[in-house]
N, C-alpha and C positions, 0 to 999 in steps of 0.2 A: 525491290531493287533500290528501293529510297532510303533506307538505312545499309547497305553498305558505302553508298556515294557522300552518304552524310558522315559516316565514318573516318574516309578515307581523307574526304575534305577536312575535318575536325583534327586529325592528326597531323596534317601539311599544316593548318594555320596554329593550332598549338605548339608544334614542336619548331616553326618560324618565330612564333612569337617569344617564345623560350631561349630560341636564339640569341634572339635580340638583347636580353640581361645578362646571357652569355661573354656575349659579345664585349657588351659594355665595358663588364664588371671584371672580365678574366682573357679579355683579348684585348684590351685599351682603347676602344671603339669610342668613341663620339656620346655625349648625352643623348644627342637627339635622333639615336637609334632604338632608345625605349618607345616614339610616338607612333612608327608602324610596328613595333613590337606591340602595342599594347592594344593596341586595334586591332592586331591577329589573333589574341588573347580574347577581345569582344568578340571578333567573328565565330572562333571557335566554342567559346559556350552559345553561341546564339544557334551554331549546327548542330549539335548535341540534340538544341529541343526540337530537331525534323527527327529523329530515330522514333521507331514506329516503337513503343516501348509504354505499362502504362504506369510506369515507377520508375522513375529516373533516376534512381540508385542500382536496379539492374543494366539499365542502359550504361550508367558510367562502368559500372563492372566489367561488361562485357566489350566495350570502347578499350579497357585497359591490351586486351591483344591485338587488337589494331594498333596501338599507341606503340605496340614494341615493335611489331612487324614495319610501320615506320620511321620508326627511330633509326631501327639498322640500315633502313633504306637511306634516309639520309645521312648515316655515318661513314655509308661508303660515295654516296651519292657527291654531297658537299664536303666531308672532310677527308676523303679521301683514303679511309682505313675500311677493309675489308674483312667486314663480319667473318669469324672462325664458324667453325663447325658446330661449338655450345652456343652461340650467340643464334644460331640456326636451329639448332635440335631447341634449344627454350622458347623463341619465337612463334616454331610452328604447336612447341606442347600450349604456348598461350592462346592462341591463337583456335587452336582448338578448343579450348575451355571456354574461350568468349561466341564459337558458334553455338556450343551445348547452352550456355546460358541463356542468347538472343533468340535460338529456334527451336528451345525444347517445349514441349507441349503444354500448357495452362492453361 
């Protein structure tokens, strides 16, 4: 249960902190929105290294479909656009790929 909450967590503080330069650089946000941006950014790789994983090149792999299952979460979530039907049908094919690679047998 510890790597999907590490997961879940890693993609809220990554794609906040990604925000955050977003924000800056393309929504005309303030400098001193990069300093909990970039703190989210620390937090986020610092959650990464709880995934129960013993190569952290599959862990980040497999973080990639959480990353996107995410993403759309918060594209409807905070910006208010509401993922189509391929933004859902891609989601869930990532999504599944990064269960195959995190729970498949080794």
């Amino acid at each position: 249960m510890r790597t999907p909450l590490a997961y879940m967590a890693a993609a809220i503080a990554e794609i906040a902190g990604c925000f955050a330069f977003w924000a800056w650089l393309r929504l005309d946000k303030p400098a001193w929105w990069l300093v909990p941006g970039i703190l989210s950014l620390m937090l986020f790789a610092w959650l990464l290294t709880l995934v129960e994983s013993a190569a952290a090149g599959r862990a980040y792999a497999a973080y990639g479909g959480v990353y996107i299952v995410a993403s759309l979460a918060w594209l409807w979530s905070v910006e208010g656009v509401r993922p189509d039907r391929f933004d859902l049908l891609g989601a869930a094919l990532c999504l599944a790929g990064a269960v195959v690679i995190i729970a498949g047998p080794r």
